[in-house]
matplotlib code that plots the C-alpha trace (Angstrom):
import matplotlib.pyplot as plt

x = [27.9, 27.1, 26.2, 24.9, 22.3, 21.5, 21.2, 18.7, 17.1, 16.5, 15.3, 12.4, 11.7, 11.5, 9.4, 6.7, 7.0, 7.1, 4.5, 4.7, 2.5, 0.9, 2.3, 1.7, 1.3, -1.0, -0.4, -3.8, -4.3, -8.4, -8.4, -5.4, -7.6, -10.4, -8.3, -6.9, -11.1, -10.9, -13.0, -16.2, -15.7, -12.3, -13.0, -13.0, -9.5, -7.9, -9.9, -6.5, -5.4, -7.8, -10.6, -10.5, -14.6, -14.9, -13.7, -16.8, -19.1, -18.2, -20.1, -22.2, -20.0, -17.0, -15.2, -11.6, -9.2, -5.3, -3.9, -0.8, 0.7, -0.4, 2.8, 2.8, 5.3, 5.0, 8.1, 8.2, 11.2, 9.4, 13.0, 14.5, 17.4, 18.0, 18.5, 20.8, 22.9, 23.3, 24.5, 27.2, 28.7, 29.1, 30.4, 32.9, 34.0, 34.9, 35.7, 39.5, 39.7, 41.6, 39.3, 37.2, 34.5, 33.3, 34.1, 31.3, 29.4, 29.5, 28.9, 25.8, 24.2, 25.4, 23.4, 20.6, 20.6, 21.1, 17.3, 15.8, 12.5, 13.1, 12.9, 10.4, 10.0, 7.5, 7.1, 4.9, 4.1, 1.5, -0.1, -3.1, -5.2, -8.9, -11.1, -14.6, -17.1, -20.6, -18.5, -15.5, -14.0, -9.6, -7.6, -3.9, -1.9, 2.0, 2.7, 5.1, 6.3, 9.6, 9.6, 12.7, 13.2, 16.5, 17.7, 20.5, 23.3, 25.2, 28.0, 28.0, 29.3, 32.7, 33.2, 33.2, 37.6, 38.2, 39.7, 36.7, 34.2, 36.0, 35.9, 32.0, 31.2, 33.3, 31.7, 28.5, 26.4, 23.1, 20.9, 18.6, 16.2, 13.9, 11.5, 9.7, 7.9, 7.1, 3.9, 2.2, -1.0, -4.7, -7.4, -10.8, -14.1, -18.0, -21.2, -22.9, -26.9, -27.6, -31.2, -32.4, -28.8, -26.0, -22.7, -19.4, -16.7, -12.6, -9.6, -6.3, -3.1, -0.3, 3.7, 5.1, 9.0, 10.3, 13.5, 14.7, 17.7, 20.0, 22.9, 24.9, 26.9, 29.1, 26.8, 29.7, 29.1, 25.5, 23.0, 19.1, 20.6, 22.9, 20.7, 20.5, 24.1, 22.3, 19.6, 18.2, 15.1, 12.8, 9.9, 6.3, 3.4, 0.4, -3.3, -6.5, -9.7, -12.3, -16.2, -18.8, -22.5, -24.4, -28.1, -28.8, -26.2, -25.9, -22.3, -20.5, -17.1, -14.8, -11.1, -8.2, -5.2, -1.7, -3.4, -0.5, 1.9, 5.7, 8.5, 11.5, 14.8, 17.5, 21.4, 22.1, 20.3, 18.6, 15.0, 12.4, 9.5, 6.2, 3.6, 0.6, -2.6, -4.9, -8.5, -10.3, -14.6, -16.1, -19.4, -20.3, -23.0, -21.8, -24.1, -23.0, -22.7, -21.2, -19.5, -19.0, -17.3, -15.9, -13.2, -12.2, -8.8, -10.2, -6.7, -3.1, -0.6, 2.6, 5.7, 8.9, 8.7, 7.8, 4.2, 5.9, 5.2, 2.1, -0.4, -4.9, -6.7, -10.5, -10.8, -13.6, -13.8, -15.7, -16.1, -18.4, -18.6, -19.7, -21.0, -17.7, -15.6, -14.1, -14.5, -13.3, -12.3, -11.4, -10.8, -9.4, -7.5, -6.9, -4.4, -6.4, -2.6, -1.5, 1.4, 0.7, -0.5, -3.7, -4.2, -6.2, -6.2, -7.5, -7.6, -9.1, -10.0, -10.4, -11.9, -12.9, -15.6, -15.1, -12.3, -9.0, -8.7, -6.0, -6.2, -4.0, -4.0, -2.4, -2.0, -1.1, -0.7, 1.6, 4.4, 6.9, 5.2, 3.5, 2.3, 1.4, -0.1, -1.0, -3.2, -3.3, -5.5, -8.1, -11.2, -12.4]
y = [21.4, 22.1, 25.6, 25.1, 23.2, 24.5, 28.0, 27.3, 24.6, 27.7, 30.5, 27.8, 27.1, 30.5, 32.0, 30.6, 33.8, 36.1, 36.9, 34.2, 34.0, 31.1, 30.2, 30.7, 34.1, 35.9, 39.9, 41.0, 44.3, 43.8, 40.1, 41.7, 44.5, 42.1, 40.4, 37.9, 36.5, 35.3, 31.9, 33.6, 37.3, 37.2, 39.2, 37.3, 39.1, 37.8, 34.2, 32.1, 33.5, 32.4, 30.5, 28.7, 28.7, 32.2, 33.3, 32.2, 34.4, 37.9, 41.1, 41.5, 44.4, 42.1, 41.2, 41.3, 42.1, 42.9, 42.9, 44.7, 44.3, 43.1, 43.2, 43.0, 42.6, 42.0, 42.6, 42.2, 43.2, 43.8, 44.4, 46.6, 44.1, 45.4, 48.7, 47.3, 45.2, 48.4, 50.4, 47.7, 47.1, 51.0, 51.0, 48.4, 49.7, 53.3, 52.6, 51.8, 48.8, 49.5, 52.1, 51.2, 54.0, 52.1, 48.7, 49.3, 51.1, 47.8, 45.7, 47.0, 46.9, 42.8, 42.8, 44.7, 42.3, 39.2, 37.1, 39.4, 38.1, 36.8, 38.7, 38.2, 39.7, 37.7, 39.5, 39.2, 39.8, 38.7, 39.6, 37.8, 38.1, 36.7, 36.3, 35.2, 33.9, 31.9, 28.8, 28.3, 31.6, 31.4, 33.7, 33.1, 34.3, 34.3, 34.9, 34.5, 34.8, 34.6, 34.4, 35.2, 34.5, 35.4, 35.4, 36.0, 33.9, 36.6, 35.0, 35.1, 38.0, 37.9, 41.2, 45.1, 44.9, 45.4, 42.6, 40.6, 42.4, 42.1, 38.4, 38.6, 40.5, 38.3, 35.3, 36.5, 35.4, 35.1, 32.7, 33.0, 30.3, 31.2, 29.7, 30.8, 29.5, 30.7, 29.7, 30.2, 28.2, 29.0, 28.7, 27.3, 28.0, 27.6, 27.7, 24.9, 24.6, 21.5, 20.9, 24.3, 25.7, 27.5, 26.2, 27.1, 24.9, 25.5, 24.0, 25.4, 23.6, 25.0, 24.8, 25.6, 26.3, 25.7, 27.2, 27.1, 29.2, 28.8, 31.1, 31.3, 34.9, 36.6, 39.7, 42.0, 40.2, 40.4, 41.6, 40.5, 39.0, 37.0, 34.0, 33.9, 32.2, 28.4, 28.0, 24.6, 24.5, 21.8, 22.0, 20.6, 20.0, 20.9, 22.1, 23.9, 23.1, 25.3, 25.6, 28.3, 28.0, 31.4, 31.9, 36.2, 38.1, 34.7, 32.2, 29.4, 28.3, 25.5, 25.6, 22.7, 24.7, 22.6, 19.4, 17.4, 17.8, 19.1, 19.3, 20.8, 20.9, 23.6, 23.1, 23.6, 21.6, 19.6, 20.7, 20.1, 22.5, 21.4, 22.9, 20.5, 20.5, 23.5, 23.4, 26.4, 27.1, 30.4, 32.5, 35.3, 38.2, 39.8, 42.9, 46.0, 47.9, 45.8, 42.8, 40.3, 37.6, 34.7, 31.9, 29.4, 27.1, 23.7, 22.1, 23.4, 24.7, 22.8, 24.8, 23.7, 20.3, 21.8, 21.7, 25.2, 27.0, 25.4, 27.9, 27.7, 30.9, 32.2, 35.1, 37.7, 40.9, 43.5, 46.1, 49.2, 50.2, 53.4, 52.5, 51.0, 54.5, 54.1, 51.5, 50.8, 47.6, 46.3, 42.6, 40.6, 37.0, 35.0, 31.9, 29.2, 27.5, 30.7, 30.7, 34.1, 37.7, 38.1, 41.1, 43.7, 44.7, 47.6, 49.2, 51.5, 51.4, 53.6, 53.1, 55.8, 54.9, 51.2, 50.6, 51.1, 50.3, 51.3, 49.5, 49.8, 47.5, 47.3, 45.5, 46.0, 43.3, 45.0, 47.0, 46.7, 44.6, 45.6, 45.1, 46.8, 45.1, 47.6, 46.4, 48.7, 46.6, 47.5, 45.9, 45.9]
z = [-181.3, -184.5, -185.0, -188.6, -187.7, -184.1, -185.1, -188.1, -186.1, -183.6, -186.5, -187.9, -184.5, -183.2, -186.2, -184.5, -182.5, -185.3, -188.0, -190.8, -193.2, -194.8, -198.0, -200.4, -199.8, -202.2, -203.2, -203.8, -202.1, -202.2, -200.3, -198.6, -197.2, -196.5, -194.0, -196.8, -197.5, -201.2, -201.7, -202.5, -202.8, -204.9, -208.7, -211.8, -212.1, -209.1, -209.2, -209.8, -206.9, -204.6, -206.3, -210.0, -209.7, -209.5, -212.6, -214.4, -211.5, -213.9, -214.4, -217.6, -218.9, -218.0, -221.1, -220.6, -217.4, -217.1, -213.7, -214.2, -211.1, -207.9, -205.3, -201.4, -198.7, -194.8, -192.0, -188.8, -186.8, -183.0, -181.4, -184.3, -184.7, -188.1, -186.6, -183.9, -186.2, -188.4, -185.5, -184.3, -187.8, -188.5, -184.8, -185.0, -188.2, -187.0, -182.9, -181.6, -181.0, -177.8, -177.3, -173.3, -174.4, -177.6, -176.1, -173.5, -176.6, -178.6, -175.9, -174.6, -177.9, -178.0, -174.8, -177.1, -179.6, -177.5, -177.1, -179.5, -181.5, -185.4, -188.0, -191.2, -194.5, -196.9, -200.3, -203.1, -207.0, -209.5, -212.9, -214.7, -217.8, -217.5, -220.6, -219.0, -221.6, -221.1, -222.9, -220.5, -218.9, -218.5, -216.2, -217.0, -214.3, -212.4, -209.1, -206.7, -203.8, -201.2, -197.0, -195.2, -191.3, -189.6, -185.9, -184.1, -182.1, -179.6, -178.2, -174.2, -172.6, -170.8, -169.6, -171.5, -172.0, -175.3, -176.4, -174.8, -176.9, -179.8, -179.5, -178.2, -181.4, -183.8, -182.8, -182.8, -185.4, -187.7, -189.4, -192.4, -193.9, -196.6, -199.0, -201.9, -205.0, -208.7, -210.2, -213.5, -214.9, -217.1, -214.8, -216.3, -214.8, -216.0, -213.8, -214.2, -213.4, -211.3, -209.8, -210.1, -208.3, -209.9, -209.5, -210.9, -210.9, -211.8, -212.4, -212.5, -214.1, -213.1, -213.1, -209.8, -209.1, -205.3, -203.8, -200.4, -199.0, -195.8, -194.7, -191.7, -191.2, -188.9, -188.4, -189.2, -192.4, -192.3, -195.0, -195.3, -199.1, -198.3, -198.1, -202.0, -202.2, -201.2, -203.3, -203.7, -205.9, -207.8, -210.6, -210.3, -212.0, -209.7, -209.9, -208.0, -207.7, -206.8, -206.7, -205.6, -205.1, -206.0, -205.1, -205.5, -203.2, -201.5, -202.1, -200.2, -201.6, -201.2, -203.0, -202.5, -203.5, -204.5, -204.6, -205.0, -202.1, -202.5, -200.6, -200.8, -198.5, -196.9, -198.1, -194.2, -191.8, -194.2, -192.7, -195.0, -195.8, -197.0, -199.5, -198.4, -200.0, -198.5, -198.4, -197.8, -197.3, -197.7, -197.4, -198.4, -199.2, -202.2, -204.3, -206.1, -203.2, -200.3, -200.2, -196.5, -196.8, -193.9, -194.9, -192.3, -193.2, -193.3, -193.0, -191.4, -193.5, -192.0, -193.6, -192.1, -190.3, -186.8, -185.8, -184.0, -187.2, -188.2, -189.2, -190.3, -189.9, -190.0, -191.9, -192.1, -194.6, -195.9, -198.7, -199.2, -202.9, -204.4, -207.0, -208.6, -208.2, -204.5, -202.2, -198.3, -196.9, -193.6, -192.0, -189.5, -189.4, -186.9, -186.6, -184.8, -184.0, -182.4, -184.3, -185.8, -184.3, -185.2, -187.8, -188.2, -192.1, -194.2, -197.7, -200.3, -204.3, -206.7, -210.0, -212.1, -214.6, -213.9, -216.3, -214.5, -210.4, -208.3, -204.7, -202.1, -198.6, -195.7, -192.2, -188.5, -186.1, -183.8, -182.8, -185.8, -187.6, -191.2, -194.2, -197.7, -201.1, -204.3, -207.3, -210.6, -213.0, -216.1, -217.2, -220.7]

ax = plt.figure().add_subplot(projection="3d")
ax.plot(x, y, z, "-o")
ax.set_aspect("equal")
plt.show()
């Protein structure tokens, strides 16, 4: 057997147990807070992120924004094997190896380990510069953004003497795959009067950069970086469209994010993951004061190639404003493929006088499993 590939083979599969997140996953702590909503309610700030169109949809007083940074990360670890692994490692290291005491100590936590869930960290950064104007409004952003799933391979148990645990331990090991992607592009946005209705439209060129990692370690080797030593990576040229339909407090959104398809592949196993094209529709009801919005995934995001950790969610959110000083948020998402926990999300703002906003998100979706996003950003 070859455990190279049947120990990755078994991570990507299994992460369909864990919470994944869609890629690409966007730090934004508002959208984060309004259970990840962005076609429609989604800032002129943060509109490369989830919306080219929106960008042109600014505030009269709006003349130029900084976001300076946006970053996010989300972990799950539902059976604490980091914890575990950390307490065999300093165990083996310091027990006697003839010792029957710490034999039986490092044995049981083997039997801890052994059929434990995946773990997941995704993480998250961005920054962007929008300059809307009645002529053509641009939002130059980066972002990026890196998804790490591990498991474990305890080797079978043949008894609690010494020398047998020893041996258990040593061969036990555990697998990483990750991917991530860099991004930077100008988004360009105007609204557009057609038939009496008011339309804007975007486009976003963009140059993305795709890695993948794969490690296999003996988890008295083991370290959540060690996956950085396999990199395989390729450039693109890709691009967003976006439009939005505004009528009063009214909108309804559509976005195709990464129109042309990529795909990129793992140095061990050779498994392939796929950025497909994502299509996205929104609605929304959005005034000074509070803000609903509802986005529904109009098409799967397939990942690795295993419909296993296929992923399309329906997304609602909300904001209450005061008056652009505070504001609370709250959401929900759901993965219609039941390949994700459903999450329950949440956040605050504050933005003194309107000019520089601090927000903050975060998410629950069960036992060990978290997230966090924080936006500082200033308006002009």
């Amino acid at each position: 057997m070859d455990i190279k590939k049947t120990l990755l083979a078994t991570a990507i599969i299994a992460s369909s147990g864990a919470q994944v997140v869609a890629a690409p996953y966007v730090a934004d702590a508002r959208s984060n807070a309004m259970g990840n909503t962005g076609v429609v309610s989604a800032d002129f700030l943060t509109s490369a992120f989830h919306n080219p169109a929106l960008g042109a949809l600014y505030r009269e007083n709006d003349d130029v924004g900084l976001l300076i940074p946006a970053i996010g990360v989300n972990a799950r670890d539902s059976d604490e094997s980091l914890q575990t692994i950390d307490d065999m490692q300093k165990l083996y290291k310091n027990s006697n190896a003839t010792d029957p005491s710490d034999a039986t100590s490092l044995n049981n936590l083997l039997n801890q380990l052994e059929g434990n869930a995946p773990i997941n960290v995704t993480a998250g950064a961005g920054f962007a510069v929008a300059v809307p104007t009645e002529q053509v409004s641009l939002n130059f952003y980066a972002a990026g953004f890196t998804e790490v799933i591990a498991i474990t391979d305890v080797a079978a148990d043949n008894g609690n003497a010494p020398t047998d645990v020893q041996t258990r331990y040593e061969n036990t090991k555990v697998g990483m795959v990750a991917f991530g992607t860099y991004e930077y592009g100008l988004a360009l946005s105007k609204v557009v009067p057609i038939s009496g209705q008011n339309i804007a439209f975007g486009v976003t060129p963009k140059f993305q950069k795709l890695f993948t990692y794969s490690a296999i370690d003996k988890v008295n080797d083991f370290e959540m970086d060690n996956y950085k030593d396999s990199e395989v990576s390729k450039s693109a040229f890709n691009f967003d469209l976006g439009a939005a339909w505004v009528k009063g407090p009214y909108r309804a959104g559509l976005v195709i994010k990464d129109v042309l398809s990529q795909e990129i592949k793992t140095e061990i196993g050779g498994y392939t993951y796929k950025l497909n094209p994502q299509v996205k529709a929104g609605i929304g009801y959005v005034t000074e004061l509070i803000t609903a919005s509802f986005d529904l995934d109009l098409t799967k995001q397939e990942r690795f190639n295993t419909s296993l950790d296929d992923t399309q969610f329906a997304r609602i959110g909300v904001e209450g404003n005061a008056w652009n000083w505070a504001q609370l948020r709250a959401g929900y998402e759901i993965d219609m493929k039941n390949n994700v926990d459903n999450a329950f999300t949440f956040g605050i703002g504050i933005s003194p006088g309107d000019v520089v906003s601090v927000d903050l998100a975060g998410s629950y979706a069960g036992s060990n499993q978290f997230g966090g996003s924080l936006n500082v950003a200033v308006t002009f």
